[in-house]
mmCIF file as gemmi writes it, N, C-alpha and C atoms, coordinates in Angstrom:
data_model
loop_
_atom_site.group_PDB
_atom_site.id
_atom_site.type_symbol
_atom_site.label_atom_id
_atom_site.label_alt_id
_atom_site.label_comp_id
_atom_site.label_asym_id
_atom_site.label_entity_id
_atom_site.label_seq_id
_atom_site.pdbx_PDB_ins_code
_atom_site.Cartn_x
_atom_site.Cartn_y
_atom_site.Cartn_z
_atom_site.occupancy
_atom_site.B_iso_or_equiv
_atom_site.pdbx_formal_charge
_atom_site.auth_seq_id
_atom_site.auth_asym_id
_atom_site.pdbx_PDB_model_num
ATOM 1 N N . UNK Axp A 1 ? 97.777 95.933 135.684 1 0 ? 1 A 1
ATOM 2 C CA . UNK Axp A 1 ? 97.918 94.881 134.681 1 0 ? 1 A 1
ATOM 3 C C . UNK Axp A 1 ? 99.228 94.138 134.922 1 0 ? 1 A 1
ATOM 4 N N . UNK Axp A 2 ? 99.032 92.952 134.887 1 0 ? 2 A 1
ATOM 5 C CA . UNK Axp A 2 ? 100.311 92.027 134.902 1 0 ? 2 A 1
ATOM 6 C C . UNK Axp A 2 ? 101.569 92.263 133.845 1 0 ? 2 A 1
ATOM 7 N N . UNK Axp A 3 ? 103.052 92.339 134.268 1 0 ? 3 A 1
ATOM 8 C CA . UNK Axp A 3 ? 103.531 92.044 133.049 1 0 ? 3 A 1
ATOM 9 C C . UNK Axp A 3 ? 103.602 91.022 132.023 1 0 ? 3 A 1
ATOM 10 N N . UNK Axp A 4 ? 103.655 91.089 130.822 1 0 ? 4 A 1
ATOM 11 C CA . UNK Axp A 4 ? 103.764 90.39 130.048 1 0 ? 4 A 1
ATOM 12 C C . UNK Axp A 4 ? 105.354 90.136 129.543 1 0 ? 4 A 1
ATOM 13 N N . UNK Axp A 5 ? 105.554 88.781 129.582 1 0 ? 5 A 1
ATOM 14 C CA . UNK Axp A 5 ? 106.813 87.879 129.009 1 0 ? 5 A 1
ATOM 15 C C . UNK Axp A 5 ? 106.933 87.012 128.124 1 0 ? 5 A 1
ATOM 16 N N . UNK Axp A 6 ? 107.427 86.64 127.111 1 0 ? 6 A 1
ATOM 17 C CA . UNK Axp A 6 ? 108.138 85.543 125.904 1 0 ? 6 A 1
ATOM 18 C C . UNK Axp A 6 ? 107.198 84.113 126.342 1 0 ? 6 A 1
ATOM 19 N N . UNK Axp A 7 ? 106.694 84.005 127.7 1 0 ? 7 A 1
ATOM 20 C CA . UNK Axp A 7 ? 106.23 82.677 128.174 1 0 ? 7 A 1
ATOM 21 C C . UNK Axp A 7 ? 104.945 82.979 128.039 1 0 ? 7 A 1
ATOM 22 N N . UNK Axp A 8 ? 104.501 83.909 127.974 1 0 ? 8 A 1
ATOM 23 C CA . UNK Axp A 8 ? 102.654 84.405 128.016 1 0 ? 8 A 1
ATOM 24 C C . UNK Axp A 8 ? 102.342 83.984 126.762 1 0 ? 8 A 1
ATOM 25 N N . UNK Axp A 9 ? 102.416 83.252 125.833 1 0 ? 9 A 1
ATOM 26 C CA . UNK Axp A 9 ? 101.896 82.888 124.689 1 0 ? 9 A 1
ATOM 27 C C . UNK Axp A 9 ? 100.536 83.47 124.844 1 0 ? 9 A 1
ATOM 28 N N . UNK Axp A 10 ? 99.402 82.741 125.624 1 0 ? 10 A 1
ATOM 29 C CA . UNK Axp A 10 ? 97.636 82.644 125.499 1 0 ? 10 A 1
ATOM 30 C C . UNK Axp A 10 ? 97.635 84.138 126.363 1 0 ? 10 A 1
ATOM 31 N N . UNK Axp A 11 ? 98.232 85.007 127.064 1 0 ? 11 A 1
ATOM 32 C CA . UNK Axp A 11 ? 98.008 86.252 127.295 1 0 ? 11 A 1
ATOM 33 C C . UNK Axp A 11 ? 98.294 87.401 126.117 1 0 ? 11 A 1
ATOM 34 N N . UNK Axp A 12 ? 99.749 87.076 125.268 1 0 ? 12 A 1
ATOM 35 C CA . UNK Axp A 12 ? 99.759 87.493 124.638 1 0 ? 12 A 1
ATOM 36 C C . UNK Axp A 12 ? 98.75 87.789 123.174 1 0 ? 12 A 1
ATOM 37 N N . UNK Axp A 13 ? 98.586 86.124 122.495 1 0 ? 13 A 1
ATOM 38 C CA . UNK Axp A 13 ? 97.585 85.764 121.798 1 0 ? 13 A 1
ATOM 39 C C . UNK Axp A 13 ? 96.333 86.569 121.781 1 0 ? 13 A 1
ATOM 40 N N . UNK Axp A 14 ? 95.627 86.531 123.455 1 0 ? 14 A 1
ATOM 41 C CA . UNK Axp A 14 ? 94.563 87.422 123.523 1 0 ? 14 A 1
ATOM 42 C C . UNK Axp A 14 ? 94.557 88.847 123.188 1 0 ? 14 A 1
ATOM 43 N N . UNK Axp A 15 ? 95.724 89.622 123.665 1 0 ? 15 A 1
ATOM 44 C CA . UNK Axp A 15 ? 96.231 91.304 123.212 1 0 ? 15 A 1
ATOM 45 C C . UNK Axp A 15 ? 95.96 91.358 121.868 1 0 ? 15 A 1
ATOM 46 N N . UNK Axp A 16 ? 96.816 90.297 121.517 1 0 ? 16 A 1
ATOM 47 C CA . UNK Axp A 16 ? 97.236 90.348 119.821 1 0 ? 16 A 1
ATOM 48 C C . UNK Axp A 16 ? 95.519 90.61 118.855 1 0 ? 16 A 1
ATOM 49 N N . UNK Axp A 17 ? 94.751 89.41 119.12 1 0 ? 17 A 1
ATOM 50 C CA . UNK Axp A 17 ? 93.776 88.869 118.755 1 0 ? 17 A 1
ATOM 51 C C . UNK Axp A 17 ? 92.74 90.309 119.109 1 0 ? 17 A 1
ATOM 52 N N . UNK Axp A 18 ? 92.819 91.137 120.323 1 0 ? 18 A 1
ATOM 53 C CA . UNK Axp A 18 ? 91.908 91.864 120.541 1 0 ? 18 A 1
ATOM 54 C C . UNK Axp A 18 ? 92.634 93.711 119.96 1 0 ? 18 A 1
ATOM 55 N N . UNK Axp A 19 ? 94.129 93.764 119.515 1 0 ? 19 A 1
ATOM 56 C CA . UNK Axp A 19 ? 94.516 94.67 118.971 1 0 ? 19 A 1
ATOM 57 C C . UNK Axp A 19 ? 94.193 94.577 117.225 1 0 ? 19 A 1
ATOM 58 N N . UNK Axp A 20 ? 94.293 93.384 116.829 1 0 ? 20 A 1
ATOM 59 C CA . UNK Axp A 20 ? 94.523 93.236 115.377 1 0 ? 20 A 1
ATOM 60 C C . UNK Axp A 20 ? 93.185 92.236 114.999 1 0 ? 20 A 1
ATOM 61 N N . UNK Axp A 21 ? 92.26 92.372 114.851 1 0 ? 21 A 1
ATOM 62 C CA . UNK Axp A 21 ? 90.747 91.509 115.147 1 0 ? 21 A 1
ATOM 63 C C . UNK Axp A 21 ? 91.015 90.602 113.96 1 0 ? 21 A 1
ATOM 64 N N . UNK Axp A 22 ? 91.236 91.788 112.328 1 0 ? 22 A 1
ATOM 65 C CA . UNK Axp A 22 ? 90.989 91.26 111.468 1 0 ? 22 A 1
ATOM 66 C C . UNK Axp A 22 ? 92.161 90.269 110.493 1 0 ? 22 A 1
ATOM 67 N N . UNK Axp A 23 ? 92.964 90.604 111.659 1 0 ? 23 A 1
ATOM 68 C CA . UNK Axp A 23 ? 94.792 90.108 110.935 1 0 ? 23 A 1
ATOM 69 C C . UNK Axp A 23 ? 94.346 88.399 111.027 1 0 ? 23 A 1
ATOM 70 N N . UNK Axp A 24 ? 94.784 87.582 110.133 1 0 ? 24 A 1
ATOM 71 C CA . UNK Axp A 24 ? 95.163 86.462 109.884 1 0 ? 24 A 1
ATOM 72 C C . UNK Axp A 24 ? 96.762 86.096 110.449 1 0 ? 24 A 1
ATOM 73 N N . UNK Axp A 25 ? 96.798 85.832 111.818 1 0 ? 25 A 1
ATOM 74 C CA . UNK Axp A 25 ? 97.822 85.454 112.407 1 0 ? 25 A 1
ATOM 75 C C . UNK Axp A 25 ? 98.95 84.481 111.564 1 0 ? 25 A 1
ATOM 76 N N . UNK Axp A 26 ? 98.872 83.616 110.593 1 0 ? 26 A 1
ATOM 77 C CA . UNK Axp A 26 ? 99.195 82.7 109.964 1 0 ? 26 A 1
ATOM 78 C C . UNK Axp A 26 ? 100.043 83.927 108.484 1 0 ? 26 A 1
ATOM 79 N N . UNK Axp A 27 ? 99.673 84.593 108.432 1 0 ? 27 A 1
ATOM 80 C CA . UNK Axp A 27 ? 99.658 85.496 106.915 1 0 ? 27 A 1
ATOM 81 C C . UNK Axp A 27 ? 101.114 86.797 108.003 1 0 ? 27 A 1
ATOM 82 N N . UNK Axp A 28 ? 101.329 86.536 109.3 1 0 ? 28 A 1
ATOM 83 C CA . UNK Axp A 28 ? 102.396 87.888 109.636 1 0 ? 28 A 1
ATOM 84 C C . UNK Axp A 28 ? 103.863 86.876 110.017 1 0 ? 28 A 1
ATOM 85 N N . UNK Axp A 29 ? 104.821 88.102 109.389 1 0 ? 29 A 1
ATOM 86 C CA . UNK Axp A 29 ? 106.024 87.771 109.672 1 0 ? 29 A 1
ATOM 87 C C . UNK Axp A 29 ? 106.139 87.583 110.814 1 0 ? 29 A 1
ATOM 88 N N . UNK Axp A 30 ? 107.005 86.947 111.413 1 0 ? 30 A 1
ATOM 89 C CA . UNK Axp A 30 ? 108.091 87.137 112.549 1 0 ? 30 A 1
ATOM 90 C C . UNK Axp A 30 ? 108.697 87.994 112.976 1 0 ? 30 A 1
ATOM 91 N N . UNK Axp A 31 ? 109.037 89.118 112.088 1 0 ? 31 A 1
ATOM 92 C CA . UNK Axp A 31 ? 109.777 90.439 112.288 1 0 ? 31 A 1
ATOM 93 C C . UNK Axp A 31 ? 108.743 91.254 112.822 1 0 ? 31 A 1
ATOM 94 N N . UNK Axp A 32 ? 107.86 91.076 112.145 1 0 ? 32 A 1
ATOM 95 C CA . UNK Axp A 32 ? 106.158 91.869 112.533 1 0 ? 32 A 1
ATOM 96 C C . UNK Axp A 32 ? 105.936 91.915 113.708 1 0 ? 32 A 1
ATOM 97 N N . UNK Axp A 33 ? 105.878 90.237 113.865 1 0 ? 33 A 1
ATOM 98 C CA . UNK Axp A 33 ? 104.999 89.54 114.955 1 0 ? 33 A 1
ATOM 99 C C . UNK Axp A 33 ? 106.52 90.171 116.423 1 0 ? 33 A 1
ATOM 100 N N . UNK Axp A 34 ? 107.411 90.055 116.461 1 0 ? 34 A 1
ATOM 101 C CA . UNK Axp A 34 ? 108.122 90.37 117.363 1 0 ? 34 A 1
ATOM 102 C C . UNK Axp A 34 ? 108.459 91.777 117.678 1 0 ? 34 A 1
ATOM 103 N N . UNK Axp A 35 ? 107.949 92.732 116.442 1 0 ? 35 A 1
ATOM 104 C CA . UNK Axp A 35 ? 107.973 94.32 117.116 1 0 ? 35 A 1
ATOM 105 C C . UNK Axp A 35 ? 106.11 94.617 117.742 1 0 ? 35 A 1
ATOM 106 N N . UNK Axp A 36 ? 105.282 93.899 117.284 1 0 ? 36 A 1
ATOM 107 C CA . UNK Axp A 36 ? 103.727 93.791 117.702 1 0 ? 36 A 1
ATOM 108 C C . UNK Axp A 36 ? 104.293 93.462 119.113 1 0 ? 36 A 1
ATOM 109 N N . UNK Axp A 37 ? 104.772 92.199 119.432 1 0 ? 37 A 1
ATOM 110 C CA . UNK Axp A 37 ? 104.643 91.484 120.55 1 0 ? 37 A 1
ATOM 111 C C . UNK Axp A 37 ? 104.977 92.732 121.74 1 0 ? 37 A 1
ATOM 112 N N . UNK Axp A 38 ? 106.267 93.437 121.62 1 0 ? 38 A 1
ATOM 113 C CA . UNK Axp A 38 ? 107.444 93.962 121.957 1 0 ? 38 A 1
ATOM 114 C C . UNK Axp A 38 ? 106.664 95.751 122.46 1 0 ? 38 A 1
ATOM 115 N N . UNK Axp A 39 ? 105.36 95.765 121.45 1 0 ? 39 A 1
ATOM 116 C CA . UNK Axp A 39 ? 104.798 97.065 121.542 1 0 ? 39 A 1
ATOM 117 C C . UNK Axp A 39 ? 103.678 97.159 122.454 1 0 ? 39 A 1
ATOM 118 N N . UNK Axp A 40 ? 102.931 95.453 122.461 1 0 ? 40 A 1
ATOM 119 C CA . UNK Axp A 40 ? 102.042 95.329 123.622 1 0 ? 40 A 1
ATOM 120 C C . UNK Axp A 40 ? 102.057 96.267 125.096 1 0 ? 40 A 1
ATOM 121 N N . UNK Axp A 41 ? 100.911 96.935 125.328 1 0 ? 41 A 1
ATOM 122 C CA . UNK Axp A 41 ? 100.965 97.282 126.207 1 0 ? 41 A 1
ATOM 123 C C . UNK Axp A 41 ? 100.961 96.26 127.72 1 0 ? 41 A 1
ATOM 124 N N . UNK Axp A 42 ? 101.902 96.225 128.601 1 0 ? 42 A 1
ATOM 125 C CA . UNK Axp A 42 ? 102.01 95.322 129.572 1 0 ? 42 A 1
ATOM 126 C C . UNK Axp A 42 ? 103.233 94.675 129.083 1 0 ? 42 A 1
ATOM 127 N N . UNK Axp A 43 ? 103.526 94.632 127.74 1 0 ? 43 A 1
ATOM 128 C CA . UNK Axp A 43 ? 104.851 93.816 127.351 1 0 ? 43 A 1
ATOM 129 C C . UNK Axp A 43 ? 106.337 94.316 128.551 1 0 ? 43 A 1
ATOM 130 N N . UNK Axp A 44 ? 106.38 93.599 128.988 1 0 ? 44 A 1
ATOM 131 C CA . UNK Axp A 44 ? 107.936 93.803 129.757 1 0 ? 44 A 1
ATOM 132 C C . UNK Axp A 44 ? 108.736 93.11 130.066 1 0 ? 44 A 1
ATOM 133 N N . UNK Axp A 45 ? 109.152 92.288 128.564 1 0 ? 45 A 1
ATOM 134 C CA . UNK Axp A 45 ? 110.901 91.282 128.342 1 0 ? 45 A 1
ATOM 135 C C . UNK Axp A 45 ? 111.919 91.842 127.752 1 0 ? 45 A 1
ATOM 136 N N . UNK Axp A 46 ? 112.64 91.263 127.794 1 0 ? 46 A 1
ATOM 137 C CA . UNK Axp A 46 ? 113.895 91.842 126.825 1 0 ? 46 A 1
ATOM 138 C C . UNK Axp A 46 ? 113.352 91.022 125.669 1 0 ? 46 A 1
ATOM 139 N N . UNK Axp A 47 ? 113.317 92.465 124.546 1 0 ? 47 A 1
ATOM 140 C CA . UNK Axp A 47 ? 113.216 91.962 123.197 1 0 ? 47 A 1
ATOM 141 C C . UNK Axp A 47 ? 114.07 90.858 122.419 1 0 ? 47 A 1
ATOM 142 N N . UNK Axp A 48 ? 115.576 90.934 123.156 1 0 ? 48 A 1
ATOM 143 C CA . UNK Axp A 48 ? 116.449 89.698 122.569 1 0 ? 48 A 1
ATOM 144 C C . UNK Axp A 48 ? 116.116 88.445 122.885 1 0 ? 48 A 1
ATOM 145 N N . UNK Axp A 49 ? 115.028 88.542 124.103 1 0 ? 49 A 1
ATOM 146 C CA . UNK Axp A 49 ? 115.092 86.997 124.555 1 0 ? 49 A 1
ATOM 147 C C . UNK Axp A 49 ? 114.112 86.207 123.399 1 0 ? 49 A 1
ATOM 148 N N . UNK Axp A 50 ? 113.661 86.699 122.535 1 0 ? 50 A 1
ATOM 149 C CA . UNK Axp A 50 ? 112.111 86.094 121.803 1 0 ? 50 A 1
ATOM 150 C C . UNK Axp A 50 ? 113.468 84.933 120.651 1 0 ? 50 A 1
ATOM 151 N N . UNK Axp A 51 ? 112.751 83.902 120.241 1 0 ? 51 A 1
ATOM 152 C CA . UNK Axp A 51 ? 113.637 83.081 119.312 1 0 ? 51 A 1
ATOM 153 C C . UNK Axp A 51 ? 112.425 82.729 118.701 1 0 ? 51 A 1
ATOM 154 N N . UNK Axp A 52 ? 112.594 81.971 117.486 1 0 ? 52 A 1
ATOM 155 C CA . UNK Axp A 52 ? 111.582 81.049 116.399 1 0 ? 52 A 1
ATOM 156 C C . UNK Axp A 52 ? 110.459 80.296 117.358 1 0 ? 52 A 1
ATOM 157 N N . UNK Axp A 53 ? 110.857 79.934 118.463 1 0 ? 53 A 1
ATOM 158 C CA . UNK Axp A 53 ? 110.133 78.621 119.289 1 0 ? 53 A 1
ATOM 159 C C . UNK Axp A 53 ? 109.008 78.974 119.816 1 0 ? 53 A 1
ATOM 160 N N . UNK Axp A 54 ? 109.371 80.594 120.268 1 0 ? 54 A 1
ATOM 161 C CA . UNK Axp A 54 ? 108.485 81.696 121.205 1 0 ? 54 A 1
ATOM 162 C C . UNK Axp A 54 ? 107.488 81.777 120.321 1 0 ? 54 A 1
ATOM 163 N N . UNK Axp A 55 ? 108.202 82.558 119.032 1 0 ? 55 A 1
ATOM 164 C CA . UNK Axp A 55 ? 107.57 83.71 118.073 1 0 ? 55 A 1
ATOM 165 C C . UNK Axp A 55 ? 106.598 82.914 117.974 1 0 ? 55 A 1
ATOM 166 N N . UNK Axp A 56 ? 106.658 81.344 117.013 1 0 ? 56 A 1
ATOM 167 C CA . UNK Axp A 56 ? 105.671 80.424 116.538 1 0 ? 56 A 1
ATOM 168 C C . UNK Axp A 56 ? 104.843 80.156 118.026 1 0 ? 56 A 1
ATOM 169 N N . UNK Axp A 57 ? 105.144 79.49 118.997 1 0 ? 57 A 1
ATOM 170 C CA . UNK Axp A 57 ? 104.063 78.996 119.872 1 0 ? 57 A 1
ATOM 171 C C . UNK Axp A 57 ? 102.841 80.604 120.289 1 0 ? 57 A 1
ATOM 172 N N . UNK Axp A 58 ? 103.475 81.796 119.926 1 0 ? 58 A 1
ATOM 173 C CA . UNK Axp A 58 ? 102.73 82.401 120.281 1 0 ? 58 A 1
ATOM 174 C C . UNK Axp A 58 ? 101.877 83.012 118.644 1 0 ? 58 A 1
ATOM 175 N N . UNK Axp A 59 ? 102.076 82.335 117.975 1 0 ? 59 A 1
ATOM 176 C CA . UNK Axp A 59 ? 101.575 82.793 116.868 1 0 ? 59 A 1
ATOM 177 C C . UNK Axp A 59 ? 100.423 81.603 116.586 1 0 ? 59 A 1
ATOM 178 N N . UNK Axp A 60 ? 100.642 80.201 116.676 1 0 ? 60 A 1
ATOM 179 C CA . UNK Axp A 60 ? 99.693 79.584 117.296 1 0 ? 60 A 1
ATOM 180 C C . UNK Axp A 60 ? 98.723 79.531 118.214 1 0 ? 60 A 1
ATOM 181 N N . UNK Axp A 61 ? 99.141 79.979 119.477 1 0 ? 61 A 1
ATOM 182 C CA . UNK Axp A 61 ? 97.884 80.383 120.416 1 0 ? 61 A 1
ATOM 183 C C . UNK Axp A 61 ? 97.598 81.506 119.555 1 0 ? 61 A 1
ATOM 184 N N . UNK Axp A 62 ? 97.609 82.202 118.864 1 0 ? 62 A 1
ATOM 185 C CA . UNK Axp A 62 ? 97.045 83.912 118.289 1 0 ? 62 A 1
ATOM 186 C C . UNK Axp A 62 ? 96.445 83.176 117.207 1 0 ? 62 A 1
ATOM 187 N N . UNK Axp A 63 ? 96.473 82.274 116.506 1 0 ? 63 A 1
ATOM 188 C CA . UNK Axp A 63 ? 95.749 81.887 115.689 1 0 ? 63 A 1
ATOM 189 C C . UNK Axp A 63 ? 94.535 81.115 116.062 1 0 ? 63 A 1
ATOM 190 N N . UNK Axp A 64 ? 94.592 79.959 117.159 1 0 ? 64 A 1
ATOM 191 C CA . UNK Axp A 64 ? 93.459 79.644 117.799 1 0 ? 64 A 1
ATOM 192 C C . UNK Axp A 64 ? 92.388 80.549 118.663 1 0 ? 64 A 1
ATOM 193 N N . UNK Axp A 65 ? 92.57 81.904 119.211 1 0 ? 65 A 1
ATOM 194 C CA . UNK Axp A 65 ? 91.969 83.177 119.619 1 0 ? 65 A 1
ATOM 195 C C . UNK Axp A 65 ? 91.026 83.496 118.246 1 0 ? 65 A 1
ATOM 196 N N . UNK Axp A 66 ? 91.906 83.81 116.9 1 0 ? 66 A 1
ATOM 197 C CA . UNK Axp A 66 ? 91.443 84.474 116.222 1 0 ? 66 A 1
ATOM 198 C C . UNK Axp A 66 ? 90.427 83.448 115.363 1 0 ? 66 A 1
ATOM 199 N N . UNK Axp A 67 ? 90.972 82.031 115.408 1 0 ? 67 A 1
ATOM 200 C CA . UNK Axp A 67 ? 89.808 81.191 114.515 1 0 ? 67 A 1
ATOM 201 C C . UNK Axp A 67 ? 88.619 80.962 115.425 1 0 ? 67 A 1
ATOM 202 N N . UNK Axp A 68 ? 88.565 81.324 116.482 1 0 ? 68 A 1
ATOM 203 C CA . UNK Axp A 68 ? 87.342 81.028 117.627 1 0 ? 68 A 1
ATOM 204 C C . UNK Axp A 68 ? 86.739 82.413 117.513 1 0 ? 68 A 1
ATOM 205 N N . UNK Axp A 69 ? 86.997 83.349 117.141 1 0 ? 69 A 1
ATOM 206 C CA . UNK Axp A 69 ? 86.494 84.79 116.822 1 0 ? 69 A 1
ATOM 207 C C . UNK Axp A 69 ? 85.667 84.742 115.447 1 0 ? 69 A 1
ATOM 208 N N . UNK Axp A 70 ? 86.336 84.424 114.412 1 0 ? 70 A 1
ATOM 209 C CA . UNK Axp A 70 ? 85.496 84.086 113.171 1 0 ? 70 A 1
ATOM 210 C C . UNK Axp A 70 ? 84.47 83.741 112.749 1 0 ? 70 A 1
């Protein structure tokens, strides 16, 4: 499996979307969303590097995964 990085938004999104089916991406913190991200299996960044810009663009692609699932 590839590693995963802060830039994988739509790789991440997919993990997210296929770990948490029924989560409403829109309804999780940031604090959440960055120890989830951080716990991914394949995840391998430095946890300091994630900022607001990351967290959200990847919480967006995780929300378009999960509204195409619905």
């Amino acid at each position: 499996m590839p590693k995963i990085t802060w830039t994988d938004a739509e790789d991440i999104a997919i993990a997210l979307c296929d770990k948490f089916p029924d989560q409403d991406p829109l309804k999780v913190r940031f604090t959440d969303l960055h120890t989830w991200v951080t716990d991914l299996e394949g995840f391998a960044d430095d946890p300091a590097k994630s900022n607001e810009a990351k967290l959200e663009a990847i919480q967006m692609a995780w929300y378009e995964e999960w509204k195409d699932n619905q």
